[in-house]
Residue frames as a rotation matrix with the C-alpha (Angstrom) as fourth column:
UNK 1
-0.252 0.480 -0.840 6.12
-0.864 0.280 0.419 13.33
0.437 0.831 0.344 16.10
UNK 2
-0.358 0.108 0.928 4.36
-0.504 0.814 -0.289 10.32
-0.786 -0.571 -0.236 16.95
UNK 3
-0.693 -0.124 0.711 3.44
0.265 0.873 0.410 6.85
-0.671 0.472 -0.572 15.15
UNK 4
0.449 0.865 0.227 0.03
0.679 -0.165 -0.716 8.93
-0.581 0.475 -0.661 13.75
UNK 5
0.966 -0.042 -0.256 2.03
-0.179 -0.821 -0.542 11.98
-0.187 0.569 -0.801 12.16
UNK 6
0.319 -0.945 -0.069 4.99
0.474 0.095 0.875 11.34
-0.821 -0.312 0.478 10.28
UNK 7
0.616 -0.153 -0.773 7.06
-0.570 -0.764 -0.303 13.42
-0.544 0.627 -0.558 8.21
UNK 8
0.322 -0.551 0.770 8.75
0.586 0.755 0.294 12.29
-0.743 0.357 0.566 4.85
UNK 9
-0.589 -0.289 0.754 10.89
0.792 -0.391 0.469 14.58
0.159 0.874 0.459 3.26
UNK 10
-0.969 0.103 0.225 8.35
-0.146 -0.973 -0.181 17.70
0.201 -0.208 0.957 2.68
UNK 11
0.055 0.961 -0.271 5.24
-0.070 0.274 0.959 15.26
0.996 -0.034 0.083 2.42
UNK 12
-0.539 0.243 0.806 3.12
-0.832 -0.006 -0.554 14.34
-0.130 -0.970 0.206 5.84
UNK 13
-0.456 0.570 -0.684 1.71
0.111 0.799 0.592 10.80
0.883 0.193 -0.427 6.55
UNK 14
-0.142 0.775 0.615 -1.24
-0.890 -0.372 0.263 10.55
0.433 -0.510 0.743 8.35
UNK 15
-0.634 0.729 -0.259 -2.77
0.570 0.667 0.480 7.42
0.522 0.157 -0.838 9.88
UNK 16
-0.750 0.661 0.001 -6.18
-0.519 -0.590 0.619 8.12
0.410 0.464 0.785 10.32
UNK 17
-0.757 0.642 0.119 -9.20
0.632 0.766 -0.113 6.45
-0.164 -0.010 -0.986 12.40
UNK 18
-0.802 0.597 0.030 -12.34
-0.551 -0.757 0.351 8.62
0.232 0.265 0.936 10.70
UNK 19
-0.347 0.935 0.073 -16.12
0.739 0.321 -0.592 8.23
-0.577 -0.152 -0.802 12.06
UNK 20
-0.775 0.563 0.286 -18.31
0.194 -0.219 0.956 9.28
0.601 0.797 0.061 8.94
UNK 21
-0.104 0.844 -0.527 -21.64
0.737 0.421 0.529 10.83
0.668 -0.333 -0.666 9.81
UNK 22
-0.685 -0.185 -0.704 -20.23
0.675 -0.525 -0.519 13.46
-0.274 -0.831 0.485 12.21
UNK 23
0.587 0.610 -0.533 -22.24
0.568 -0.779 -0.266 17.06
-0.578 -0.147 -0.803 12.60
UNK 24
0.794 -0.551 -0.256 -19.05
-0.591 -0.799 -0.114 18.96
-0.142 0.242 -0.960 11.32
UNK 25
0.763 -0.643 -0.060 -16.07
0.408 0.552 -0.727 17.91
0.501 0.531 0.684 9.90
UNK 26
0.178 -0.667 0.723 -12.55
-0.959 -0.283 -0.026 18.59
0.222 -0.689 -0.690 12.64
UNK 27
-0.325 -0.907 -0.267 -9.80
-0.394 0.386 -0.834 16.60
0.859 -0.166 -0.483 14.21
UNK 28
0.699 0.331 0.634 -10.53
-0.572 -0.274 0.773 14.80
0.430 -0.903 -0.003 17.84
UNK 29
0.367 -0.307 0.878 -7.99
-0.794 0.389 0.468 13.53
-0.485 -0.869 -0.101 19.56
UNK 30
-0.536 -0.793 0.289 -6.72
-0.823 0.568 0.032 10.14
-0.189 -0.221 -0.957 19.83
UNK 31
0.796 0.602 -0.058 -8.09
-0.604 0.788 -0.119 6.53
-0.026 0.130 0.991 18.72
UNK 32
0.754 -0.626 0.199 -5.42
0.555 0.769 0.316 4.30
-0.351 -0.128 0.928 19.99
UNK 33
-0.093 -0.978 0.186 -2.22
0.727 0.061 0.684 5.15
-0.680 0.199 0.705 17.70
UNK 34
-0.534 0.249 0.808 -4.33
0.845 0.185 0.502 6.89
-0.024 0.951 -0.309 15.42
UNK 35
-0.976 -0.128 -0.175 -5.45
0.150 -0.982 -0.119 10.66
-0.157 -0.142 0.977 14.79
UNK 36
-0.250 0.962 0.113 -9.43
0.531 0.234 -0.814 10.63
-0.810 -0.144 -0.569 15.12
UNK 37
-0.946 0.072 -0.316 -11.27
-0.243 -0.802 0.545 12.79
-0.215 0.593 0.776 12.49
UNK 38
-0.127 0.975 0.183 -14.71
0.271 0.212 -0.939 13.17
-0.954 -0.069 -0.291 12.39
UNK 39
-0.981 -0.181 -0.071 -16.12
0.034 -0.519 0.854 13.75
-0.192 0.835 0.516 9.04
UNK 40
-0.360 0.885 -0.295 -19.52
-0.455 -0.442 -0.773 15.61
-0.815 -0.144 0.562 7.63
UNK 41
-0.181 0.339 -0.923 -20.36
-0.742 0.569 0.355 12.92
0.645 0.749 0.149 5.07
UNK 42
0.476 0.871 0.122 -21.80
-0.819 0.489 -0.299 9.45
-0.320 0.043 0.946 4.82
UNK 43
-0.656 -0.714 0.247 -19.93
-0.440 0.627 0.643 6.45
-0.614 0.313 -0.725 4.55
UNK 44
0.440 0.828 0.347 -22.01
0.398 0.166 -0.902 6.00
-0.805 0.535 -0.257 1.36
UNK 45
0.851 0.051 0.522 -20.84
0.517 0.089 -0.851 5.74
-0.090 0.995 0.049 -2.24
UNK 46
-0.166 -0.914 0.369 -17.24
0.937 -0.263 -0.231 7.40
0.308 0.307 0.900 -1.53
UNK 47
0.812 0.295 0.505 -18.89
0.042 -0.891 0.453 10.56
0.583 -0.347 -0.735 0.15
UNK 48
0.918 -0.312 -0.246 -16.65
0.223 -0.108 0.969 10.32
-0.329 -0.944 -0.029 3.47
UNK 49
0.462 -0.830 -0.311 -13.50
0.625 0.056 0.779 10.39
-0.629 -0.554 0.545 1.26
UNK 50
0.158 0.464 0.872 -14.67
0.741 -0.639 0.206 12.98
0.653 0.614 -0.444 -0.72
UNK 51
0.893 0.242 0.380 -14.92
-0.059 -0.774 0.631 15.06
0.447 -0.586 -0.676 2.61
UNK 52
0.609 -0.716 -0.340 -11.77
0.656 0.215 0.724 13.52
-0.445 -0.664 0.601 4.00
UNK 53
-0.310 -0.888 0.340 -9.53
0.923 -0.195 0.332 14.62
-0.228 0.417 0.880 1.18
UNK 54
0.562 0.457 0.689 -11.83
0.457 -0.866 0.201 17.87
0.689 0.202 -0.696 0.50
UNK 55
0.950 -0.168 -0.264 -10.87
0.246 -0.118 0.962 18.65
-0.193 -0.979 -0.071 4.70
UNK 56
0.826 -0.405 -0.391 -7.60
0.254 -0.352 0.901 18.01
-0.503 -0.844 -0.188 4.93
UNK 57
-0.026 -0.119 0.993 -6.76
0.862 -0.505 -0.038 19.62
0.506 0.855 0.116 1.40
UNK 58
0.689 0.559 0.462 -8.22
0.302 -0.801 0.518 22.74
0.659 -0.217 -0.720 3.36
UNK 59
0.880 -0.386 -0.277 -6.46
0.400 0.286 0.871 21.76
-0.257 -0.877 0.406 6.52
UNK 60
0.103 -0.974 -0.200 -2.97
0.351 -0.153 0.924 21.97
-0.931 -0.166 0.327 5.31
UNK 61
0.651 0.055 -0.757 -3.91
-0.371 -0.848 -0.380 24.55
-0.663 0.528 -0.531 2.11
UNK 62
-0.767 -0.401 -0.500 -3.08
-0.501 -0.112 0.858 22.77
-0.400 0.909 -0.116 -0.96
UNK 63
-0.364 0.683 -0.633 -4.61
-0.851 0.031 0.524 21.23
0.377 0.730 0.570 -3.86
UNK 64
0.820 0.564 0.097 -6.95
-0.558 0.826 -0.076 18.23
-0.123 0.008 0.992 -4.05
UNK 65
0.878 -0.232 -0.419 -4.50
-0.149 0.698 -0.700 15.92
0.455 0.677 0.578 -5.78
UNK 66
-0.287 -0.948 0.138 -1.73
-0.500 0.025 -0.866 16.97
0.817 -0.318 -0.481 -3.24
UNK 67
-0.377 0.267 0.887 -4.07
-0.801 0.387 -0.457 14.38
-0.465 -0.882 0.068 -0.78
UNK 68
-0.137 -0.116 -0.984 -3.19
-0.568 0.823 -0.018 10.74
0.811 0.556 -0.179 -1.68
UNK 69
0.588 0.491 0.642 -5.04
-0.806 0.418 0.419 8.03
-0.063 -0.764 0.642 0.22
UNK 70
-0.381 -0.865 -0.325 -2.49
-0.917 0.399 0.013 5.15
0.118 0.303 -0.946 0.78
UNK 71
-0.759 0.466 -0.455 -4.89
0.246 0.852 0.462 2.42
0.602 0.239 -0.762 1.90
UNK 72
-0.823 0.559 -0.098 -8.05
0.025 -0.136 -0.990 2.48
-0.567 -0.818 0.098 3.98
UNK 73
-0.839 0.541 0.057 -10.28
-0.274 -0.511 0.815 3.08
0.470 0.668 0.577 1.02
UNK 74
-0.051 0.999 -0.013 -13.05
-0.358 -0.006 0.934 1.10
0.932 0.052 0.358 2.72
UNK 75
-0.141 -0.194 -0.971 -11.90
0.873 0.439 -0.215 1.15
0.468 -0.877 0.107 6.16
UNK 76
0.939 0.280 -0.197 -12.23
0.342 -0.749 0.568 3.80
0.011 -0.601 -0.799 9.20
UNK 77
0.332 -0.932 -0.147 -8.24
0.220 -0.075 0.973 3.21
-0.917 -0.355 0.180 9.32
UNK 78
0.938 0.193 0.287 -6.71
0.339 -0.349 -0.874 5.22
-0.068 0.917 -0.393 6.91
UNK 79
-0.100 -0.978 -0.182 -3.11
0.723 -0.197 0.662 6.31
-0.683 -0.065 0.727 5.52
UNK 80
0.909 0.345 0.234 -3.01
0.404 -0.594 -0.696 9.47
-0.101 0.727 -0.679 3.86
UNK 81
-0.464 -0.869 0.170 0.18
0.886 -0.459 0.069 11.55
0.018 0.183 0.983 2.07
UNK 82
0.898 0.308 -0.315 -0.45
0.240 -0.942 -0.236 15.30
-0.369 0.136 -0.919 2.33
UNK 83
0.416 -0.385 0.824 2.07
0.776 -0.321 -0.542 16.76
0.473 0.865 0.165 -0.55
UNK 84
-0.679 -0.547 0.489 4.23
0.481 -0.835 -0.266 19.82
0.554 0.055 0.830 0.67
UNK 85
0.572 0.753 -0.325 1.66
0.820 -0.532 0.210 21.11
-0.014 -0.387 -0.922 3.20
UNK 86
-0.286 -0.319 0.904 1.77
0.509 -0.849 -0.139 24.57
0.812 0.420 0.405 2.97
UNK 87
0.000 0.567 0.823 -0.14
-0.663 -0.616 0.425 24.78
0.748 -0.546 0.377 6.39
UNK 88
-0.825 -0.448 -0.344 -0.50
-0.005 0.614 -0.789 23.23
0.565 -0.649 -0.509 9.58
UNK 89
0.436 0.899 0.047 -3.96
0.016 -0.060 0.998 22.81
0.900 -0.435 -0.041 11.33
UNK 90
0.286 0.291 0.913 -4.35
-0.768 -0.500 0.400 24.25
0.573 -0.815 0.081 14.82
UNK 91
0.827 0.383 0.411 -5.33
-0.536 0.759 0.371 20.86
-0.170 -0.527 0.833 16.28
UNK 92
0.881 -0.465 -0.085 -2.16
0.472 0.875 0.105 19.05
0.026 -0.132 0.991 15.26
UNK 93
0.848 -0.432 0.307 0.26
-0.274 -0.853 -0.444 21.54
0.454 0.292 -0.842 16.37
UNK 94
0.588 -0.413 0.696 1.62
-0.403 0.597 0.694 19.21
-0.702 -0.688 0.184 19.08
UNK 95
0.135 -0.638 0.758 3.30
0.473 0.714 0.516 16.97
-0.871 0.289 0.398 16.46
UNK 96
0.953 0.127 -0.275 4.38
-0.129 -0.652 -0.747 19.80
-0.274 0.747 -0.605 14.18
């Protein structure tokens, strides 16, 4: 595990540096301490974390509501809780 993926308990904290705007929504890499994440929205009216939490709902296969944004709302830098993932995305198998 590293300062970007930590585990609490069954939940997963994210931090998060997201560039809105991308072609496709998907994981890249590194941004400093932080887990990149392109996303297929618009930083525009709440679109991007619409797609964030939409993503990585998908990502680790549970509900909406089990993807709580802890702060970042209007930032690239972002904390997220992921509830009981039930999955594990490809891309962040390293820090499984």
């Amino acid at each position: 595990m590293s300062a970007s993926v930590r585990r609490e308990d069954a939940d997963v904290v994210l931090l998060l540096h997201v560039q809105p705007g991308a072609r496709e929504s998907a994981f890249a890499g590194l941004h400093g301490e932080a887990l990149k994440l392109r996303l297929a929205a618009p930083a525009l009216e709440g679109r991007a974390n619409r797609e964030l939490i939409r993503y990585l709902a998908e990502a680790f296969a549970v509900p909406l509501a089990s993807v709580l944004l802890l702060n970042g709302e209007s930032s690239r830098h972002k904390r997220v809780r992921i509830i009981a993932p039930r999955a594990w995305p490809p891309a962040l198998a390293a820090w499984q």
